[in-house]
C-alpha positions as CSV (number, residue, x, y, z in Angstrom):
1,X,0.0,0.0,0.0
2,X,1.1,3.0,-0.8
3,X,2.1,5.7,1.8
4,X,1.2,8.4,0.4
5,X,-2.8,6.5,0.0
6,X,-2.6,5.6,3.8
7,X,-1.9,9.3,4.5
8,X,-4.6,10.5,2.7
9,X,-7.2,8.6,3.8
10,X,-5.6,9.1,7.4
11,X,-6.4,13.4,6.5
12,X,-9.5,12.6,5.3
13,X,-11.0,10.6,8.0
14,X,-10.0,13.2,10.5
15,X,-11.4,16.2,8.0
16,X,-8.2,17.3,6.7
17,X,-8.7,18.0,3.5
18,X,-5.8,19.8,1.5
19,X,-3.6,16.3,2.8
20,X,-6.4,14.3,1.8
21,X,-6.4,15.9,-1.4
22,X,-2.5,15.8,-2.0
23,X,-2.1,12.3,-1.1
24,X,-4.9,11.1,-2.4
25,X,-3.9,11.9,-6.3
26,X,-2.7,8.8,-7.6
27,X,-6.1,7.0,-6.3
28,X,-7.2,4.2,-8.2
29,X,-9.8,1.9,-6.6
30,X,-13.3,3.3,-6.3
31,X,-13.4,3.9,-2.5
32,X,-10.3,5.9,-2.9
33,X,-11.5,8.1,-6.0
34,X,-14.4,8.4,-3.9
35,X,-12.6,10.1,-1.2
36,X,-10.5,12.1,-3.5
37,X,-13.6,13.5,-5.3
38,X,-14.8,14.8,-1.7
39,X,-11.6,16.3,-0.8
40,X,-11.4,17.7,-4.0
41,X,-14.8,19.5,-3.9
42,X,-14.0,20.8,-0.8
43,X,-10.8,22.4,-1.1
44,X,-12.9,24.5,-4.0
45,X,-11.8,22.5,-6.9
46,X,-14.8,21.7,-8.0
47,X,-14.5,20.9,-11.8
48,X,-11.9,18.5,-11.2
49,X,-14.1,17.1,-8.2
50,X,-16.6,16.5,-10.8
51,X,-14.5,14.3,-12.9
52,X,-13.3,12.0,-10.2
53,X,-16.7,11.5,-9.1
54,X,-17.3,10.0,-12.7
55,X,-14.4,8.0,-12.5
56,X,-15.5,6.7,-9.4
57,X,-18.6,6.3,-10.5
58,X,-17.9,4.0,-13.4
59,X,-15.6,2.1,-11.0
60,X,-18.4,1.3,-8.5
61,X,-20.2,0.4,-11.5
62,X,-17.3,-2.2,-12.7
63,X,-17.0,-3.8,-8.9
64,X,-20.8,-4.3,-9.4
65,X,-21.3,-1.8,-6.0
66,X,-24.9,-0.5,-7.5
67,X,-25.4,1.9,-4.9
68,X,-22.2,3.2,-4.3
69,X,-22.4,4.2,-8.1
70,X,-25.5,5.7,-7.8
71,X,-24.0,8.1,-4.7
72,X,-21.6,9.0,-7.1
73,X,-24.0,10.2,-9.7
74,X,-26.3,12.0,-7.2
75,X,-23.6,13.9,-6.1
76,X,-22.4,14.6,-9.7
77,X,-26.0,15.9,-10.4
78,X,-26.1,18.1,-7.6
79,X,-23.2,19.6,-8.1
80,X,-24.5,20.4,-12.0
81,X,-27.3,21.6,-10.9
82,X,-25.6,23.9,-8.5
83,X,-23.9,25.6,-11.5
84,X,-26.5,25.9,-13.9
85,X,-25.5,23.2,-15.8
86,X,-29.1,21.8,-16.5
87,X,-28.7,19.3,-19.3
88,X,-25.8,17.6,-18.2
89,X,-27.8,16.9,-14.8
90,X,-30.7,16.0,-16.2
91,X,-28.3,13.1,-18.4
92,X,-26.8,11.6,-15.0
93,X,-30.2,11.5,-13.5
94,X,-31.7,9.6,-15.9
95,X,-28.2,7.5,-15.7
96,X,-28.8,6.8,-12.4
97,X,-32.3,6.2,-12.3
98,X,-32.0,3.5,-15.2
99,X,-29.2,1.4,-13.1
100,X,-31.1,1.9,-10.3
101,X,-34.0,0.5,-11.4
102,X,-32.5,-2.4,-13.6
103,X,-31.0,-3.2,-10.1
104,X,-34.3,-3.5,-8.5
105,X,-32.8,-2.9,-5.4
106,X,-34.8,-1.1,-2.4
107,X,-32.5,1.8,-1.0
108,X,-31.7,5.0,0.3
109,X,-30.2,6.3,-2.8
110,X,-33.7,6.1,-4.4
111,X,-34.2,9.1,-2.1
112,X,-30.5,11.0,-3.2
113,X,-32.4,10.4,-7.1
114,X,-35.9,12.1,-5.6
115,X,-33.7,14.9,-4.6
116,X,-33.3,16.7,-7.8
117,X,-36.7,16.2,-8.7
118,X,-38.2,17.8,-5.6
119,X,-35.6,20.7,-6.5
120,X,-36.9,21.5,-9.8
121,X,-40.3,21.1,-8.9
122,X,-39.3,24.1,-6.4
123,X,-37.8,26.0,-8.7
124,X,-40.4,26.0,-11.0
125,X,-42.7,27.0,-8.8
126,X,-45.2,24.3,-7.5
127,X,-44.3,24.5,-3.6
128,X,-47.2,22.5,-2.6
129,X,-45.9,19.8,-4.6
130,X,-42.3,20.1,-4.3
131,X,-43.0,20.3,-0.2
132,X,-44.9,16.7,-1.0
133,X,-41.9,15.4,-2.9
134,X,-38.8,16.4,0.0
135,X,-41.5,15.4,3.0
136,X,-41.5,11.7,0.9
137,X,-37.2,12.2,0.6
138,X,-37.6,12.8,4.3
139,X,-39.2,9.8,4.9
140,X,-37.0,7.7,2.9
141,X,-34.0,9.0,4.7
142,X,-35.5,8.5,8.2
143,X,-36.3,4.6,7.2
144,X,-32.7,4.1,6.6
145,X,-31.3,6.3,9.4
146,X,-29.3,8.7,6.8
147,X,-29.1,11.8,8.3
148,X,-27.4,13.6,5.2
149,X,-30.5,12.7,3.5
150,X,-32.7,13.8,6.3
151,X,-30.9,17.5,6.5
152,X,-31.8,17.8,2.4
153,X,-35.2,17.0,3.0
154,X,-35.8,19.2,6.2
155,X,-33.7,22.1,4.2
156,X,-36.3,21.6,1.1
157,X,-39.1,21.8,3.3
158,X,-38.2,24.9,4.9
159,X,-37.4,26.3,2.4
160,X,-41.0,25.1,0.7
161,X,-42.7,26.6,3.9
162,X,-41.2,29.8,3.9
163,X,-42.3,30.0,0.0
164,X,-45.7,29.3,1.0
165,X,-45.4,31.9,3.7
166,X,-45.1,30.1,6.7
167,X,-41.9,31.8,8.3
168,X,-42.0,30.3,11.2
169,X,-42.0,27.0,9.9
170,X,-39.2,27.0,7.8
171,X,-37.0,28.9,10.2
172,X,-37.9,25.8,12.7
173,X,-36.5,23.5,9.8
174,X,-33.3,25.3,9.4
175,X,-32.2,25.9,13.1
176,X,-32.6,22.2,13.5
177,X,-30.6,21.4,10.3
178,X,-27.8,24.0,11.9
179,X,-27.5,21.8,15.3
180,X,-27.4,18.9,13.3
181,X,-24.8,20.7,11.3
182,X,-22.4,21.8,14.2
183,X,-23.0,18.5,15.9
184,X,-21.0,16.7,13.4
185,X,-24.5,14.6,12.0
186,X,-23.9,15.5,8.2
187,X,-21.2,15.0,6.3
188,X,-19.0,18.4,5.4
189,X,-20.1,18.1,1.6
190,X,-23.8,18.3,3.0
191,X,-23.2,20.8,5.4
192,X,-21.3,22.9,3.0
193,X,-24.9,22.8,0.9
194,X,-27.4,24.2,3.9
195,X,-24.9,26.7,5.1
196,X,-25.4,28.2,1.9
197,X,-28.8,27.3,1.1
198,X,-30.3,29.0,4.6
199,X,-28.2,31.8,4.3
200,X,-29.5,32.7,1.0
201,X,-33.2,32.1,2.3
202,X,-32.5,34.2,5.6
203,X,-31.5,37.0,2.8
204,X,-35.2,37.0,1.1
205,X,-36.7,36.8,4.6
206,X,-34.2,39.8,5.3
207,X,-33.4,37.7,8.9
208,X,-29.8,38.8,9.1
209,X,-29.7,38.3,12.6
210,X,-29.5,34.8,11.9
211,X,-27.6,34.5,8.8
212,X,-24.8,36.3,10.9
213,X,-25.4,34.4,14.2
214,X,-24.9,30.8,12.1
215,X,-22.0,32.4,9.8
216,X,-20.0,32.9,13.3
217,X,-20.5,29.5,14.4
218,X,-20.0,27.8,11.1
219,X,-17.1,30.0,10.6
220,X,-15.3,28.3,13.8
221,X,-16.8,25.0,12.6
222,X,-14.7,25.2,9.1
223,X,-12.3,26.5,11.1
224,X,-10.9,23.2,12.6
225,X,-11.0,21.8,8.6
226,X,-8.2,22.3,7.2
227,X,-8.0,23.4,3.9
228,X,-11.7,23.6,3.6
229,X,-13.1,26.6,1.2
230,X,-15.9,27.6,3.0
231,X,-18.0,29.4,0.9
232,X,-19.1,29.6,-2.6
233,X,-22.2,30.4,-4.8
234,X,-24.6,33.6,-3.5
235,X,-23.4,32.3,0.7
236,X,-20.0,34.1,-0.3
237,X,-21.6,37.0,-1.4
238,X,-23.7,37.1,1.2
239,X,-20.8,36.8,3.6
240,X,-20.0,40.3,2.2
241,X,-22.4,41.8,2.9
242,X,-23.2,40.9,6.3
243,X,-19.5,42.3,6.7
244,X,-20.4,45.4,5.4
245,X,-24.1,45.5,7.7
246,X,-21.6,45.2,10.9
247,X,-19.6,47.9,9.6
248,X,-16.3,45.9,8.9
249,X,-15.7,47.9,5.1
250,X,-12.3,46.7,4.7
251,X,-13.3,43.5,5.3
252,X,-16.6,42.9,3.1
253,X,-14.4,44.3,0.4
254,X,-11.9,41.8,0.3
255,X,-14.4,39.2,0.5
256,X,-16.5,40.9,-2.5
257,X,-13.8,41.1,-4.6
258,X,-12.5,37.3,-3.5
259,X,-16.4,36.5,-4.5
260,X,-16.1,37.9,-8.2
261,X,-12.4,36.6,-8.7
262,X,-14.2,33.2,-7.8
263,X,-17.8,32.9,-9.4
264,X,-16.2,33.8,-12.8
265,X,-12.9,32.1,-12.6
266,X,-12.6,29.2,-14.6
267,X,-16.4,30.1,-15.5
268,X,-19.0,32.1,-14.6
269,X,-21.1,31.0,-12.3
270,X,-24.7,32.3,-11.7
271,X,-24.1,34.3,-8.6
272,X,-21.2,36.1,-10.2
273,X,-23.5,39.9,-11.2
274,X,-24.9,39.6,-7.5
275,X,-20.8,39.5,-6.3
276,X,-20.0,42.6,-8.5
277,X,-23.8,44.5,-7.3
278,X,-21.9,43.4,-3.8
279,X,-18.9,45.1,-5.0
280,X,-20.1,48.2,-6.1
281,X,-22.2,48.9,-3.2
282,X,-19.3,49.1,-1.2
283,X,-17.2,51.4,-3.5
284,X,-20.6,53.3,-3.5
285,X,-20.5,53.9,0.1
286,X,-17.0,54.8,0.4
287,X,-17.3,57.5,-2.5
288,X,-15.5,55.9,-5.3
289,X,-18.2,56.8,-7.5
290,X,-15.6,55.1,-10.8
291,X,-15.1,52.2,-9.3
292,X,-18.8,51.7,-8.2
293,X,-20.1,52.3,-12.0
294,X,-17.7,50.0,-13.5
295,X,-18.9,47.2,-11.0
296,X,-22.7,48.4,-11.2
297,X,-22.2,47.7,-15.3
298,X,-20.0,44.1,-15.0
299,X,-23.1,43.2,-12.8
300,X,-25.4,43.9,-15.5
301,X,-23.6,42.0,-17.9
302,X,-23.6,39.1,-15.7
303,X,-27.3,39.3,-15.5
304,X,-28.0,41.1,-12.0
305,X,-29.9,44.4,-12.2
306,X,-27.1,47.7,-11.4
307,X,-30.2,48.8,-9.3
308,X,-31.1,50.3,-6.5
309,X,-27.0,50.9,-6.3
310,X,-26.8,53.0,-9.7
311,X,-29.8,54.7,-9.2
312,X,-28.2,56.2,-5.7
313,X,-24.5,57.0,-7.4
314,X,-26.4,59.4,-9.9
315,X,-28.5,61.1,-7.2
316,X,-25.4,61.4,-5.6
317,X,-23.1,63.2,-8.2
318,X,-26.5,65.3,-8.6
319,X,-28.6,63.5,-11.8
320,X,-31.8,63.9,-10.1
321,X,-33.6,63.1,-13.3
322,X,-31.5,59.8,-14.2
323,X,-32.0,58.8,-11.0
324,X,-35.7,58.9,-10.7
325,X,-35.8,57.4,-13.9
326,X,-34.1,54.5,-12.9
327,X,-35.8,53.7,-9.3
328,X,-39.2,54.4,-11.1
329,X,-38.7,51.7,-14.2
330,X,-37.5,49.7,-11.6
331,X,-39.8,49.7,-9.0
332,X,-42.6,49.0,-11.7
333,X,-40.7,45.7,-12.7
334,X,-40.0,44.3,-9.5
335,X,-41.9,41.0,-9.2
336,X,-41.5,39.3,-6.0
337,X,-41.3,40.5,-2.1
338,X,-37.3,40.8,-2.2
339,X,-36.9,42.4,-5.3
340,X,-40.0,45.1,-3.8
341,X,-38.5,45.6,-0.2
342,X,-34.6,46.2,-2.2
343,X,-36.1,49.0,-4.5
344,X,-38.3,50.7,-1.9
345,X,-36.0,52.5,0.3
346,X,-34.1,53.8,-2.7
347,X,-37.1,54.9,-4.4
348,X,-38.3,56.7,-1.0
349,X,-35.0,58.4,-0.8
350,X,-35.0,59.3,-4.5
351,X,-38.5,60.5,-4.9
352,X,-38.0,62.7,-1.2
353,X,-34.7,64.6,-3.4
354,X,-36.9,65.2,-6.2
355,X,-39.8,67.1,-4.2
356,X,-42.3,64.2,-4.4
357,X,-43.5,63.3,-0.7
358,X,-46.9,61.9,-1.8
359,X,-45.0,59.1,-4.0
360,X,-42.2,58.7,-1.4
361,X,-44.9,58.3,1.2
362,X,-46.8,55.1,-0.6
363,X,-43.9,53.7,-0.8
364,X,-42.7,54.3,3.0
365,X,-46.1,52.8,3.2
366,X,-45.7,50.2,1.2
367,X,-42.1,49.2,2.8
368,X,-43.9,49.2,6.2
369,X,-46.7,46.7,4.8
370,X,-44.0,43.8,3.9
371,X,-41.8,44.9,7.0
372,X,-45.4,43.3,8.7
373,X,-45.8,40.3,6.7
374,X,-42.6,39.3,6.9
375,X,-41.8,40.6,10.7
376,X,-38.1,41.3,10.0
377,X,-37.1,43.8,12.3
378,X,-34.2,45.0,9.3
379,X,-37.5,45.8,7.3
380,X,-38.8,47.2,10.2
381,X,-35.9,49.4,10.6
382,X,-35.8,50.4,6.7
383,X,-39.3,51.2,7.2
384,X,-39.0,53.6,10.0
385,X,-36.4,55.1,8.2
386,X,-38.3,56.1,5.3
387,X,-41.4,57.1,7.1
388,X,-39.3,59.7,9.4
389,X,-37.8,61.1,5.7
390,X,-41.0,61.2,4.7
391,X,-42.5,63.2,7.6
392,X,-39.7,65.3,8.1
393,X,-40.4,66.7,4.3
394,X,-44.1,67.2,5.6
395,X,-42.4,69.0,8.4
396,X,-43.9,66.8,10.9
397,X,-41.3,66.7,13.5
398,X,-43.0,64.8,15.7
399,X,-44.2,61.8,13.2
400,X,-40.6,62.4,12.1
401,X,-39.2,61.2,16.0
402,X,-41.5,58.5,16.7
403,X,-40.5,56.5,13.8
404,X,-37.4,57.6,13.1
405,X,-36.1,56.3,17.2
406,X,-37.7,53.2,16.5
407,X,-35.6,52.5,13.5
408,X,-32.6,53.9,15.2
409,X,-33.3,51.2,18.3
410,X,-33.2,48.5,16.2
411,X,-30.1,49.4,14.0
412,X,-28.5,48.8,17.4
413,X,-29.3,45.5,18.1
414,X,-28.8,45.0,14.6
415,X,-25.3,46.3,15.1
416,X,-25.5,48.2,11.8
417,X,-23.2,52.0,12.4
418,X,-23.8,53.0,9.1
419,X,-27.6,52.5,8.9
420,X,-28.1,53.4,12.4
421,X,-25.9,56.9,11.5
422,X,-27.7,57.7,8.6
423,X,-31.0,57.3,10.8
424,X,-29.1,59.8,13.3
425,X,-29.2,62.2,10.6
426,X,-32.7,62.5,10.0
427,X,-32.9,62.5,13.6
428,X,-30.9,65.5,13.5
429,X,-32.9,67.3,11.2
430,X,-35.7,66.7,13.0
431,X,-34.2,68.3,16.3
432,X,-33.3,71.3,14.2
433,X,-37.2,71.3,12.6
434,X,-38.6,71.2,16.5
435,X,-35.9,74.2,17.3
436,X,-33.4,72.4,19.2
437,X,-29.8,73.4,17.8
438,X,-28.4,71.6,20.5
439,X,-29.7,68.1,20.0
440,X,-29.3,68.3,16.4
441,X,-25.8,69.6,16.3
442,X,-25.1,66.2,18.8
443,X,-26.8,64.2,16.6
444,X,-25.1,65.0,14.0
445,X,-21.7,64.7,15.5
446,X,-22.5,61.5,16.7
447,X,-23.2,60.5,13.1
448,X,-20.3,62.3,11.5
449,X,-18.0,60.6,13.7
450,X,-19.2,57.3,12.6
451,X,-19.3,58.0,8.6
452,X,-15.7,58.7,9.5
453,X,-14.7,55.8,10.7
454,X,-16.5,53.8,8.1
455,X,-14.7,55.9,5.3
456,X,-18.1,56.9,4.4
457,X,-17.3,59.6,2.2
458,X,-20.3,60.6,0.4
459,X,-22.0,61.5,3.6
460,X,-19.6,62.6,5.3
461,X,-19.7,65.6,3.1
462,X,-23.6,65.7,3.6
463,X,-23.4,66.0,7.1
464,X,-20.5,68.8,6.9
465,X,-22.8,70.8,4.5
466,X,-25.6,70.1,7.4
467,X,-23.0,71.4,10.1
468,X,-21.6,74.3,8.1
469,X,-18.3,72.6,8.2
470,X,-18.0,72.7,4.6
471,X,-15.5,75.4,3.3
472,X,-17.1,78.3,1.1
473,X,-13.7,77.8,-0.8
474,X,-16.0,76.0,-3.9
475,X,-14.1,72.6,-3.0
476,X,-16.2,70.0,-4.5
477,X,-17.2,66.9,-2.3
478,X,-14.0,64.7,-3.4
479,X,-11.9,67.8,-2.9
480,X,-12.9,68.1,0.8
481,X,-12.2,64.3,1.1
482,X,-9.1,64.6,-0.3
483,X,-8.2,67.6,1.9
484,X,-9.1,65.5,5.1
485,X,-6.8,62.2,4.0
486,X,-3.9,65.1,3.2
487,X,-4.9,66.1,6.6
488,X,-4.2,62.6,8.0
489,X,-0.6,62.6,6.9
490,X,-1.7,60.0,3.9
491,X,1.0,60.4,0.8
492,X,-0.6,60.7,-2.8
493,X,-0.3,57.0,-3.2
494,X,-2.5,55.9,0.1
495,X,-5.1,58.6,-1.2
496,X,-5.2,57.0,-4.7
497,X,-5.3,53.7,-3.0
498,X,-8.7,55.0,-0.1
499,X,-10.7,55.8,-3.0
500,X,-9.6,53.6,-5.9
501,X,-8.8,56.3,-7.8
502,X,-5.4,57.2,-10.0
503,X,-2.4,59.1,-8.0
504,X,-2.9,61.6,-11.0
505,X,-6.3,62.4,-10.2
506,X,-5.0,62.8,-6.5
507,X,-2.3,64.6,-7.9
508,X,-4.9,67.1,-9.8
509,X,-7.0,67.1,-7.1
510,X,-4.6,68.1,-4.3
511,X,-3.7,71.1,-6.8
512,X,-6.9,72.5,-7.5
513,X,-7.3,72.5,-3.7
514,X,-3.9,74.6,-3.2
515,X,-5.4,76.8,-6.0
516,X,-8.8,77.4,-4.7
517,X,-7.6,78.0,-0.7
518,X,-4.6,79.9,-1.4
519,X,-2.2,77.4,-0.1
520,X,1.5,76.8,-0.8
521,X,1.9,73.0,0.8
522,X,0.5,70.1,2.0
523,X,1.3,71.3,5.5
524,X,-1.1,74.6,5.4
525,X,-3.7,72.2,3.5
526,X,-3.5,70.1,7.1
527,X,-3.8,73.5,9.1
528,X,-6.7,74.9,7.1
529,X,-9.0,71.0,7.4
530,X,-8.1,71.8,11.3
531,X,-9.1,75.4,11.4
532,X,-12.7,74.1,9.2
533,X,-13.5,71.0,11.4
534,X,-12.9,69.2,8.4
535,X,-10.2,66.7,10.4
536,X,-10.1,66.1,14.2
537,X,-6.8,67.4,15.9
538,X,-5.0,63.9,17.6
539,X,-5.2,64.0,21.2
């Protein structure tokens, strides 16, 4: 026996899979490609995993092991199906079923073959059926005691019930698929498949409370796996943006752009346009407004909508009329509860700039209504928002504080700074509507503050203009956040570098601001942001 063989099966049985993998190469038997097409798939090569799971497959089949083969092929279909590649799944299905049923053998991989079907039956859209089909997968698994087979069914189910409406229901399913996931009941491969399938469903349900309370603990779970890729498909995305929710910018970028180098690397896979949305979302929040248009358009060629972020970036460089173009056509087109709760906020925000309260109040309304149905307490809080917005440009102060402290409250427990700062804002204003200068001047301090450590440039500048700390120099918005990183010590480079633009633009921008303030070097630039309140003096 080899040693390298003995090694590898040594890694795999105690999880570690890049050793597994690299000893496991030169496999030959069946058992031993089987094991190699595992470690394979999760150490995140999973093109090559799907070739050795079709040469062990075919060497099941020639050791006459029916329903080892069978495995094989279920797994190879799932895995197709997972990236889009319909036909060639729909070939091994039938594969599999036909030597299943020549076999006429009575078994749980009759349940691994129902799988698929119950999953396009979802898909297309008949949950009542499709909830039929993975309660009968459940009951085949719990007749043979397979508990990967149970966690599929229970995950289909919730996922059914949730569909159906029943919240409640579903979320029941998954937490009990999550302990049986953390308790070491289902095999990595399997696990690897809920993590990502309840994360995505706690997105349309908006429950990120959860999706970020399981991402912790599976997190430390893959954690003692060595050489296990965690994440792939829409779950990776998804990991970037509950980074960004907590306020960890640095962070959710890196993972963003990790997502997009991934889902279209060796091909593109169907999450990819929601990775580069991801992506320029954050460059949209941080100010660099290039950046965040050249991912808002890759995402649109990949398939996934530039909006509600595009729509935002031209009401932010002041195209009012793009911009409510945009949110409008796409608010009309949105076809299902997610899509309607991501547009609404936007188009509230939008249609408030533009002078339209009546339009930005249905849809505060609106948001409110699914915030209900749903009980998500992140609608909840997007819904407050927009109805203190709206009352604030009715000039109803005190409509204005009532909703907006609610949504404030539950940014909180959300721990979300940059939502909960924004809502400071408006709460702000409000103050300053009711005639306290005092309040509103700590409120927005107390939001400023954050925005700057976020590296939230674009409103940053909004809430200087709200504080008079702007200068009346005529520096534009990136001039004044160019002025504060000057301030900050930051070379020309680490500039270029903060807001992904060139270190000529810096260069041209750091000039105009000499020009327009009178200024001979970067030295008086640092005094002047001091003097403004554009840049805190270090303590």
């Amino acid at each position: 026996m080899p040693a390298d063989l003995e090694a590898g099966r040594r890694a795999y049985d105690r999880n570690d899979w890049s050793e597994a993998y690299a000893n496991l190469r030169d496999a030959q038997t069946a058992e031993d490609l089987e094991r190699l097409a595992v470690a394979a798939e999760l150490v995140g090569r999973e093109e090559e995993a799907n070739q050795i799971y079709q040469r062990a497959h075919n060497a099941f089949l020639k050791n006459a092991e029916i329903e080892r083969a069978v495995r094989c092929a279920a797994h190879l279909v799932m895995n197709l199906m997972n990236r889009g590649d319909i036909a060639q799944a729909q070939g091994w299905l039938a594969r599999a079923r036909r030597i299943l049923e020549a076999s006429n053998r009575d078994c749980v991989e009759t349940g691994y073959l129902l799988l698929p079907v119950a999953l396009q039956i979802l898909f297309g859209g008949d949950l009542p059926r499709a909830a039929e089909v993975f309660d009968e997968v459940a009951n085949i698994a719990s007749r043979f005691g397979d508990s990967d087979l149970q966690a599929m069914g229970r995950l289909g189910r919730g996922q059914c019930s949730i569909q159906l409406g029943d919240v409640a229901a579903g979320i029941e399913l998954f937490d009990e698929n999550m302990v049986a996931v953390m308790s070491g009941e289902v095999s990595p491969v399997v696990a690897g498949i809920i993590y990502c399938a309840i994360i995505d469903s706690c997105k349309t349900i908006f429950d990120f409370r959860r999706a970020r309370e399981w991402t912790q603990a599976l997190t430390q779970w893959c954690e003692s796996q060595p050489g296990l890729v965690q994440f792939r498909g829409a779950c990776l995305v998804f990991r970037a943006q509950l980074s960004q929710l907590r306020g960890a910018w640095p962070e959710a970028l890196g993972e963003a752009e990790h997502a997009c180098e991934r889902l279209t690397a060796p091909r593109v896979q169907p999450a990819a346009g929601e990775a580069f949305y991801a992506l320029g979302e954050l460059h949209r929040l941080r100010g660099a407004g290039a950046a965040a248009e050249s991912a808002f358009r890759r995402a649109h060629e990949l398939g996934r909508s530039p909006q509600p972020g595009l729509a935002l970036l031209r009401l932010g460089a002041g195209q009012l009329d793009a911009a409510e173009a945009a949110i409008a056509r796409e608010r009309a087109e949105a076809r299902s509860l997610p899509q309607a709760c991501t547009m609404l906020p936007a188009y509230v925000e939008i249609m408030l700039a533009a002078g339209k309260v009546d339009l930005a109040r249905e849809a505060a309304d609106e948001l409110a209504a699914h915030a209900q149905r749903l009980d998500a307490p992140f609608l909840y809080a997007l819904a407050g928002h927009a109805l203190g917005g709206v009352a604030l440009a009715a000039g109803d102060h005190r409509s204005a504080f009532e909703a907006l402290r609610s949504a404030a409250a539950i940014w909180r427990q959300l721990e979300a700074p940059y939502e909960a700062a924004r809502t400071r804002v408006l709460i702000g204003l409000a103050c300053r509507l009711a005639g306290d200068a005092e309040a509103s001047a700590l409120e927005l301090e107390a939001a400023r503050r954050t925005f700057e450590q976020l590296g939230a440039a674009t409103e940053l500048a909004y809430v200087d203009e709200l504080s008079g700390a702007r200068p009346a120099a005529g520096l534009s918005s990136r001039e004044v956040e160019v002025l504060r990183l000057v301030a900050a010590g930051k070379s020309n480079k680490a500039i270029a570098a903060d807001l992904f633009i060139s270190e000529k633009t810096v260069a041209r921008h750091v000039s105009n601001i000499f020009d327009k303030l009178g200024l001979a070097s970067r030295a008086a630039a640092t005094a002047y942001a001091y003097e403004h309140g554009l840049q805190r003096r270090p303590t």
